[in-house]
C-alpha positions as CSV (number, residue, x, y, z in Angstrom):
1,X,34.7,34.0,4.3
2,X,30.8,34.1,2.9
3,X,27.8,34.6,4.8
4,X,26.0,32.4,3.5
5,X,24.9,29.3,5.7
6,X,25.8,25.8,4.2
7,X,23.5,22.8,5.7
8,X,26.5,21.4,7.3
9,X,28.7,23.5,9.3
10,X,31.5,21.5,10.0
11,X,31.8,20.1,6.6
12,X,33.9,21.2,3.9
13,X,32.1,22.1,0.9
14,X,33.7,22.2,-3.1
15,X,32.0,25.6,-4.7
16,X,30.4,24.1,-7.7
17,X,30.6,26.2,-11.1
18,X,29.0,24.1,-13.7
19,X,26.8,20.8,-14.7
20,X,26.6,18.3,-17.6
21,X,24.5,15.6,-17.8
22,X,24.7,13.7,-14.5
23,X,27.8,15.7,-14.1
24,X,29.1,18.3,-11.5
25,X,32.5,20.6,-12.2
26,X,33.7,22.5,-9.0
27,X,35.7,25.9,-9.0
28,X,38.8,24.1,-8.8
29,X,38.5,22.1,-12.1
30,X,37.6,18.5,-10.4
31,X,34.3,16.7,-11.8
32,X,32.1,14.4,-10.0
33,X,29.2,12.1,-10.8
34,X,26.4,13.3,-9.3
35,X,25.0,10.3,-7.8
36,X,22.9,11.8,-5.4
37,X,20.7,13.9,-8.4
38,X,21.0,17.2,-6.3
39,X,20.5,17.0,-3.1
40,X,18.3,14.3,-2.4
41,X,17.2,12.6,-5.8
42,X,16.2,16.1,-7.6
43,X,17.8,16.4,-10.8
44,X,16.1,13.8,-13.0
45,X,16.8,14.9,-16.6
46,X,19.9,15.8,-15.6
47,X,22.2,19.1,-15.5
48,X,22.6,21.5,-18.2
49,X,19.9,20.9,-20.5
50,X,20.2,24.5,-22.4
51,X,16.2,23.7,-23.8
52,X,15.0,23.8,-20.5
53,X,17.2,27.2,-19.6
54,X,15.8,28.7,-22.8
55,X,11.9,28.2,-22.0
56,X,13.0,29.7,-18.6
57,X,14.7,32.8,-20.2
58,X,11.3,33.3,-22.4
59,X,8.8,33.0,-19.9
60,X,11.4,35.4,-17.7
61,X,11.3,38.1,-20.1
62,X,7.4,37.9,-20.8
63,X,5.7,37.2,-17.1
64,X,7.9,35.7,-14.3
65,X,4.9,36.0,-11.2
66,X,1.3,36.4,-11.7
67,X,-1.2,37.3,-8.6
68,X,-2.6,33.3,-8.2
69,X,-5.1,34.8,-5.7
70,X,-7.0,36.1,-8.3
71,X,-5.7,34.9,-12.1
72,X,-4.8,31.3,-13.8
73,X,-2.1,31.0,-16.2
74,X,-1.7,29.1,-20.0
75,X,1.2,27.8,-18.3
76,X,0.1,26.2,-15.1
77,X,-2.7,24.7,-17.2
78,X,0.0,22.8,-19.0
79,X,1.8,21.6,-16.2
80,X,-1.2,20.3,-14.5
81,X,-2.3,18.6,-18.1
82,X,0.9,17.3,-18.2
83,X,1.1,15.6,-14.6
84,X,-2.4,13.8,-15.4
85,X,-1.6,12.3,-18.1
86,X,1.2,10.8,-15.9
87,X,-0.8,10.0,-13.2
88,X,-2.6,7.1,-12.4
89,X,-6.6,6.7,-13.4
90,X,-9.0,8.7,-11.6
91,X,-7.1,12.1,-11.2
92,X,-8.7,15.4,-11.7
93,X,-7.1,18.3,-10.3
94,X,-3.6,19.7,-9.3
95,X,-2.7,21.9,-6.9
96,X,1.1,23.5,-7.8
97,X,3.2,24.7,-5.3
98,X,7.0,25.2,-4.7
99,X,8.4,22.2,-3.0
100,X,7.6,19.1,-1.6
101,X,6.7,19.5,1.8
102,X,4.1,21.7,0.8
103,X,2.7,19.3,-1.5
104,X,2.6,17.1,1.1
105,X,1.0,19.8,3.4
106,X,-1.8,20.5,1.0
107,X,-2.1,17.1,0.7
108,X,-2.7,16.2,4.4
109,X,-4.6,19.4,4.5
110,X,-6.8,18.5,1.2
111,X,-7.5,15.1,2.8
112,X,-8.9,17.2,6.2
113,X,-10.7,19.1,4.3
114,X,-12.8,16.5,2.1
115,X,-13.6,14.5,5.4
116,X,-15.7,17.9,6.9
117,X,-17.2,18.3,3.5
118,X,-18.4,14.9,3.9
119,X,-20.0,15.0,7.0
120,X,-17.5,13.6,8.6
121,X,-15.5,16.2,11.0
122,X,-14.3,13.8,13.5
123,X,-11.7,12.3,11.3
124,X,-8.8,14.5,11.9
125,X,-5.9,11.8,12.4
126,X,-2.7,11.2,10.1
127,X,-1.4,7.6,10.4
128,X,1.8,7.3,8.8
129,X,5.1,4.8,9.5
130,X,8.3,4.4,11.3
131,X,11.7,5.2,9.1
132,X,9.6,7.5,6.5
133,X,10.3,11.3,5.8
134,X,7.7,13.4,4.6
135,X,9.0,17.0,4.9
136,X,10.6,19.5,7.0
137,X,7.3,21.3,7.5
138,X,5.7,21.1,10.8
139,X,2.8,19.1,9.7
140,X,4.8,17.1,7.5
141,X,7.1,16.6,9.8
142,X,4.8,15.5,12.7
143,X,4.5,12.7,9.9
144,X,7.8,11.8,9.8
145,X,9.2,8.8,11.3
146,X,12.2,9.9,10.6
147,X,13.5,9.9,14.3
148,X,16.6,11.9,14.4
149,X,15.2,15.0,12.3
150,X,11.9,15.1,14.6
151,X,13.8,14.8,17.7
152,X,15.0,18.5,18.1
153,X,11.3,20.0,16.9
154,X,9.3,17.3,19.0
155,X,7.8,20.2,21.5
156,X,6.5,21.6,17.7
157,X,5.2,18.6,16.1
158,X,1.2,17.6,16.3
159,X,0.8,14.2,17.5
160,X,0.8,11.7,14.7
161,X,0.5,7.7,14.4
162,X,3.2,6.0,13.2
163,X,3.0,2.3,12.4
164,X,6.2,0.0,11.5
165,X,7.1,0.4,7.9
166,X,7.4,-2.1,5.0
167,X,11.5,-3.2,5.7
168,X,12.0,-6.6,5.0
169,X,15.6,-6.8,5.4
170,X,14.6,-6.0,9.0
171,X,11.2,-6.5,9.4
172,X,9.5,-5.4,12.7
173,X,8.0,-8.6,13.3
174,X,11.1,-10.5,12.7
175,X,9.0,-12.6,9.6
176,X,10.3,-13.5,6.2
177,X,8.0,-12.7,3.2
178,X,5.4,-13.9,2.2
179,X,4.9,-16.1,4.9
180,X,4.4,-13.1,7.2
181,X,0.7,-12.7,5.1
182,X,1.9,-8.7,5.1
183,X,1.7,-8.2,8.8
184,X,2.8,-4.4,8.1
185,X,0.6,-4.1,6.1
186,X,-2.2,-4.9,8.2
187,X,-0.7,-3.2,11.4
188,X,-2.4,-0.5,9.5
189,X,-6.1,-1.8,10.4
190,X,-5.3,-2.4,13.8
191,X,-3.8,0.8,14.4
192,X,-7.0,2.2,12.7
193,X,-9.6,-0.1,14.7
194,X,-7.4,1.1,18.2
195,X,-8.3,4.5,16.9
196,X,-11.4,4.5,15.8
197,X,-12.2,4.3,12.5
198,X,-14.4,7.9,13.5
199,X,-10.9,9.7,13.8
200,X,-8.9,8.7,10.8
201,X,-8.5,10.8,7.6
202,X,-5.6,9.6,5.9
203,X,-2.8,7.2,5.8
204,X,0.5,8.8,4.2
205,X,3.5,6.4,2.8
206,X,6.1,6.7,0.0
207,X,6.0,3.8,-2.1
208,X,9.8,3.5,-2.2
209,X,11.2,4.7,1.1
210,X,14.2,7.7,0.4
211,X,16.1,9.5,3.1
212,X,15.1,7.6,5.9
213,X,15.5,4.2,5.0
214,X,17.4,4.6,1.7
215,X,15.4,3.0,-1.3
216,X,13.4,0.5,0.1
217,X,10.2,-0.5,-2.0
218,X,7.5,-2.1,0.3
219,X,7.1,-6.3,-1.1
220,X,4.4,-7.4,-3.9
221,X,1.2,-7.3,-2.1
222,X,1.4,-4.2,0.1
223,X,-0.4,-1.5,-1.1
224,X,-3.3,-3.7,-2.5
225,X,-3.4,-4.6,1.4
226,X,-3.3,-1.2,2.3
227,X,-5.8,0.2,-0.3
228,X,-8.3,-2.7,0.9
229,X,-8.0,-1.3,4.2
230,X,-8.1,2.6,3.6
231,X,-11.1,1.6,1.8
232,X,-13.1,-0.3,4.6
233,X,-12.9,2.5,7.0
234,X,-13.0,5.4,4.6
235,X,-9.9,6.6,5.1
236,X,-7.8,8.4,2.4
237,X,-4.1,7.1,0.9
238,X,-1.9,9.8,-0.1
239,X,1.1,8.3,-1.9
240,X,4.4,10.6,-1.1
241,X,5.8,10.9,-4.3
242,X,7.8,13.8,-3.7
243,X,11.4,11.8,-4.3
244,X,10.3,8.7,-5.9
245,X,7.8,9.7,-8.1
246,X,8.0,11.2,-12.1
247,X,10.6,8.0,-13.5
248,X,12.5,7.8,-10.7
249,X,12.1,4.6,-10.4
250,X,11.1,3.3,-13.6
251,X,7.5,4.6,-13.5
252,X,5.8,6.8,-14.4
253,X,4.7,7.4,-10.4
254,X,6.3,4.8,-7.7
255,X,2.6,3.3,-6.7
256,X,2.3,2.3,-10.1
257,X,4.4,-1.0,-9.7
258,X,1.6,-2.0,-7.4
259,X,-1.2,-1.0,-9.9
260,X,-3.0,0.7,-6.7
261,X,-4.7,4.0,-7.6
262,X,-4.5,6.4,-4.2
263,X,-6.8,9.2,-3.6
264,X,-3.9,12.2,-3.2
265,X,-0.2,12.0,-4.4
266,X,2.6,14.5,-3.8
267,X,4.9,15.4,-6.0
268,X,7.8,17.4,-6.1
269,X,11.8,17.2,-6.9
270,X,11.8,15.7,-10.5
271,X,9.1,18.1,-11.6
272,X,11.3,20.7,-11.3
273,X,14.5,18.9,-11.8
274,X,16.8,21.5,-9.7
275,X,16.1,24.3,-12.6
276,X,13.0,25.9,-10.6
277,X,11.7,24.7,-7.1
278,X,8.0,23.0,-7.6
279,X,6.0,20.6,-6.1
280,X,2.2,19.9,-6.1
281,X,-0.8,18.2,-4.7
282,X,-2.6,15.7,-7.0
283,X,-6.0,15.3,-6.3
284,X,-8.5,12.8,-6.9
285,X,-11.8,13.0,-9.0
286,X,-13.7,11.2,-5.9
287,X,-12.3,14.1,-3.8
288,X,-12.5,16.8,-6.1
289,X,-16.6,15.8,-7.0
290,X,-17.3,15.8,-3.1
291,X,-16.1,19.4,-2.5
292,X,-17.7,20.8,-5.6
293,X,-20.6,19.3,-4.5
294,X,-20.7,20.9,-1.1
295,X,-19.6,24.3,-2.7
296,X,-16.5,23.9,-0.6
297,X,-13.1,26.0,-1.7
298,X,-9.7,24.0,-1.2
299,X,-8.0,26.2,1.1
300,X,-4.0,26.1,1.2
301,X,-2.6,28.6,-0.6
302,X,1.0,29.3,-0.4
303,X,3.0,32.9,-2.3
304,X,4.4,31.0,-5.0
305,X,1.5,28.5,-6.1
306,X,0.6,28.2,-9.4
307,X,3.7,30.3,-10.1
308,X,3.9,31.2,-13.7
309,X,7.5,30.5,-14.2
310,X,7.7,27.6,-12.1
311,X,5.2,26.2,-14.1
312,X,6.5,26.8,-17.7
313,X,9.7,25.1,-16.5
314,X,7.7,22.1,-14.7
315,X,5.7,21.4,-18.2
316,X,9.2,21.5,-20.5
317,X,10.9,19.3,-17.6
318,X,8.1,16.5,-18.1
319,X,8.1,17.4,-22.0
320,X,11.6,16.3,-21.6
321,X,10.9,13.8,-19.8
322,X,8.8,11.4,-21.8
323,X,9.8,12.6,-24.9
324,X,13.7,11.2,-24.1
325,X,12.7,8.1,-22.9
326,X,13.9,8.8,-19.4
327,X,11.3,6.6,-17.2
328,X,12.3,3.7,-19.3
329,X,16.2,4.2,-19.4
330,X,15.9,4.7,-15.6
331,X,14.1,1.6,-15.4
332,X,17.2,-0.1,-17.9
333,X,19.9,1.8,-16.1
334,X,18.4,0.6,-12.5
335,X,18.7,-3.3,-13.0
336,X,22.4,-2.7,-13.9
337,X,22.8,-0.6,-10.7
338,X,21.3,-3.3,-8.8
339,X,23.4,-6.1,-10.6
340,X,25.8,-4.3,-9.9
341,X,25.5,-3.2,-6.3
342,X,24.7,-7.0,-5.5
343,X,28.0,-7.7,-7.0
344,X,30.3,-5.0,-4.5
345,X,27.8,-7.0,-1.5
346,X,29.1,-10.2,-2.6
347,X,33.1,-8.8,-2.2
348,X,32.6,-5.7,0.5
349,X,31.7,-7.6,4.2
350,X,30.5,-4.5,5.3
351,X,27.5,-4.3,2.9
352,X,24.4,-5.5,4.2
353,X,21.7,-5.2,2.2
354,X,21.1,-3.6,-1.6
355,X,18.0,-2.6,-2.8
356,X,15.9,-0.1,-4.9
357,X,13.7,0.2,-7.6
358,X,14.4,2.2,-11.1
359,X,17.2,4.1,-10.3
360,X,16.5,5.1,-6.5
361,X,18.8,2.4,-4.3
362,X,20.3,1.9,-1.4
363,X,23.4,0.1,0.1
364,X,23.3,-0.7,3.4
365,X,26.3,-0.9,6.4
366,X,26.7,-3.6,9.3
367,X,29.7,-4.4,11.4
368,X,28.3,-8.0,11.3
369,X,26.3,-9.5,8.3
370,X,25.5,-12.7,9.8
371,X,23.8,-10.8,12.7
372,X,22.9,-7.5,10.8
373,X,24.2,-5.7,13.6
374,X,24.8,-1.9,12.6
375,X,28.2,0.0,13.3
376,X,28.2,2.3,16.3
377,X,26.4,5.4,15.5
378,X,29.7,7.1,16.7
379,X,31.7,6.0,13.7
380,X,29.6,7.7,11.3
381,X,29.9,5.2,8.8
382,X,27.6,6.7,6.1
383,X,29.6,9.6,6.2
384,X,33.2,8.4,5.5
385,X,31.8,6.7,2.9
386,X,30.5,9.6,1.4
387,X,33.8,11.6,1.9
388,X,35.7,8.9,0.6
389,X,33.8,8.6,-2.5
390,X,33.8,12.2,-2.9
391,X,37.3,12.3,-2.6
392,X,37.2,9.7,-5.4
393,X,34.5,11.8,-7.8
394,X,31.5,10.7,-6.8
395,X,28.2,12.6,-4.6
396,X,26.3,10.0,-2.9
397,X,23.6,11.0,-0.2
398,X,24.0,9.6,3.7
399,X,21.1,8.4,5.5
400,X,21.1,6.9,9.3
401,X,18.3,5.1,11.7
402,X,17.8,2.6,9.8
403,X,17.4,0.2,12.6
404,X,15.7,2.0,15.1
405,X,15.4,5.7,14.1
406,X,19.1,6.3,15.8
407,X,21.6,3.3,14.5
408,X,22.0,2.0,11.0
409,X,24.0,3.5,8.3
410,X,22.9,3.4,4.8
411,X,23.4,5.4,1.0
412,X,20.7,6.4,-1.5
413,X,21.9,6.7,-4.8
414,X,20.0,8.2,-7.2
415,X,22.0,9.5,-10.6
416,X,19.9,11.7,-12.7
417,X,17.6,9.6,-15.1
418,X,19.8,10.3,-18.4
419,X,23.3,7.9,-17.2
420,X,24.4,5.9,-19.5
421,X,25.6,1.5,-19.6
422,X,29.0,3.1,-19.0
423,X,28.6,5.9,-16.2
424,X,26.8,3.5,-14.2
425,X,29.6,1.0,-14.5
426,X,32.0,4.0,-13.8
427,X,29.8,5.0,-10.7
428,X,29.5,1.5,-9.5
429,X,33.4,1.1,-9.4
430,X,33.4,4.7,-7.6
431,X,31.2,3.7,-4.9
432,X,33.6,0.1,-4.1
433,X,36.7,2.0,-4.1
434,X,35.1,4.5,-1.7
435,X,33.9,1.5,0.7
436,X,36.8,-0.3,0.5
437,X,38.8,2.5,1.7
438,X,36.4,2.9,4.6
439,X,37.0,-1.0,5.8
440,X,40.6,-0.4,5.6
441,X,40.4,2.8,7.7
442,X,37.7,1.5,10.2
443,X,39.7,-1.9,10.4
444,X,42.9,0.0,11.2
445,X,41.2,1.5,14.0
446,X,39.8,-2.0,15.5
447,X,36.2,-1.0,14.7
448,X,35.7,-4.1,11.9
């Protein structure tokens, strides 16, 4: 018996020993392909890279914390140099912390803070969307439209907007694209005009959705819409970058594949790559110009920002990074996962919808494709399927609400960025063995 809490308490865990590549080896001997990067898209260059262990080791053994309150670091000056020269034009500063939801905190709280600089202290309200997930924060959280994880902490959460998201597979206004002239995309200026333009800072969305709708990118079009509009009512667009940013999906950042430029991004996950927990707040010139102006401080400081290690390991991970290629493999190895997942759709009637950019995608479950009706939520689709295929030797991660916040099943798969022609092909025939063993079992109970 351990003491230590797993996330799931009901579910039986394998106690893993050792990682290779996009590789995981439990106690017992079995291997698995880490589909799922991690937990949650994570491990972009992939497991066991002994360089980046080594540049952890030195930095270890020479200076492992320094006070941030009161000193900088050659390192954290690198892994901020590094980040801008991956980001989009018209970056200036970062801000590093130790995970994604506070990246997204100091983000929204960034944002805050450059509309009082301004003159502008009325503008205090986050409009974000429906099906998103931000963080497990409380402010990032309020964000969330993740309804199932805000449910229990609703009494905690600030009030937020929320606006339908980009989903055309089941789009909120029950148009097809692009005849629907990007009515999502718009519902962002009337939510604003409702509002008043007065009270709006910022408008948060992640480019590709992850967790809560499992790898949805919003259509060609939407984010120039959404920029137009941010712009017309001064109000800020922070791009959560947090899963799908850093070559996940075969850019550099996500946003890039709509050539918008936003005024904040957060980053986290693949910055760190699972070998040292870090995130961080990117920060626009425009911002950072008005707060220097006004002799204003940026106030969000958290124990381990700017953390020495963290930021030595960050600065080798994106080293690694470019230097291997991995943005444009992961942009290769994608449109085989997507040819691929397309395929099992065209055999597997319980597959709804594929999509994804890079390699961040998602399979999606109905009981009915004609109708796109979901499965009961009681039947826990996305889970068998992940125990089958982990049974089988291969981590996927389970998302639901992808109707309504409550029903819908759905998969994000998200291998780390070094898989090969062949381990995707090996994955791929994984993943259909796994469903197929779940239509059999769900149709021998009636339920299909």
């Amino acid at each position: 018996m351990t003491h230590a809490l797993p996330r799931n308490l009901t579910q039986k865990n394998p106690r893993m020993v050792r990682g290779e590549g996009i590789y995981l080896l439990d106690a017992e001997g079995r291997r698995y392909i880490d589909g799922a990067s991690g937990s949650s898209l994570v491990c972009n260059i992939g497991h066991g890279v002994k360089e980046i262990a080594a540049v952890m080791a030195a930095q270890a053994a020479e200076l492992a914390c320094n006070p941030f309150h009161c000193s900088h670091t050659q390192a954290y000056a690198q892994m901020a140099d590094r980040l801008i020269g991956l980001a989009p034009p018209g970056f200036a500063k970062v801000f590093g912390v130790s995970s994604g939801s506070e990246a997204v905190e100091n983000s929204l709280k960034f944002g805050r803070q450059y509309q009082v600089a301004r003159g502008c202290p009325a503008k205090q309200l986050t409009i974000s969307r429906w099906q998103s997930y931000h963080g497990n924060t409380l402010g990032a959280l309020a964000c969330s439209g993740y309804t199932s994880r805000r449910r229990k902490h609703a009494p905690l959460l600030r009030d937020a907007l929320h606006i339908p998201p980009a989903f055309c597979y089941r789009c909120h206004f029950e148009k097809t694209y692009p005849a629907c002239e990007l009515k999502c995309a718009r519902a962002l200026e009337s939510a604003i005009l409702q509002e008043g333009p007065e009270n709006v800072s910022a408008f948060i969305a992640e480019p590709v959705v992850g967790a809560a709708l499992g790898g949805v990118p919003a259509p060609p079009g939407y984010f120039e819409k959404v920029r137009e509009i941010c712009d017309r009512y001064e109000v800020l667009f922070i791009a959560d970058e947090v899963m799908c940013g850093l070559g996940r999906t075969g850019a550099n950042f996500a946003i890039d594949h709509w050539s918008v430029v936003p005024d904040l991004i957060a980053t986290g996950k693949g910055m760190g790559s699972g070998y040292f927990p870090m995130g961080a707040s990117l920060v626009s010139a425009k911002i950072d110009q008005a707060m220097q102006a006004r002799g204003a401080l940026f106030e969000g400081v958290h124990t381990c920002c700017g953390h020495v290690l963290g930021s030595r390991v960050a600065a080798a991970v994106l080293d690694h990074l470019v230097q291997n290629e991995l943005t444009r493999n992961s942009r290769r190895q994608g449109a085989l996962m997507l040819q691929g997942l397309n395929a099992i759709k065209e055999r597997r009637h319980s597959v709804g919808d594929v999509r994804g950019l890079g390699l961040m995608c998602g399979v999606e479950f109905v009981a009915d494709r004609g109708a796109r009706e979901p499965f009961p939520v009681e039947l826990k689709v996305a889970e068998r399927v992940m125990d089958a295929c982990m049974d089988r030797g291969l981590i996927v991660f389970p998302g639901h609400g992808t109707v309504d916040g409550t029903a819908g099943d759905h998969l994000l798969l998200g291998p780390p960025l070094v898989i090969t022609s062949s381990e995707t092909a090996e994955l791929l025939a994984i993943l259909e063995d796994g469903i197929a063993a779940v239509e059999r079992e769900i149709a021998g109970a009636g339920k299909l």
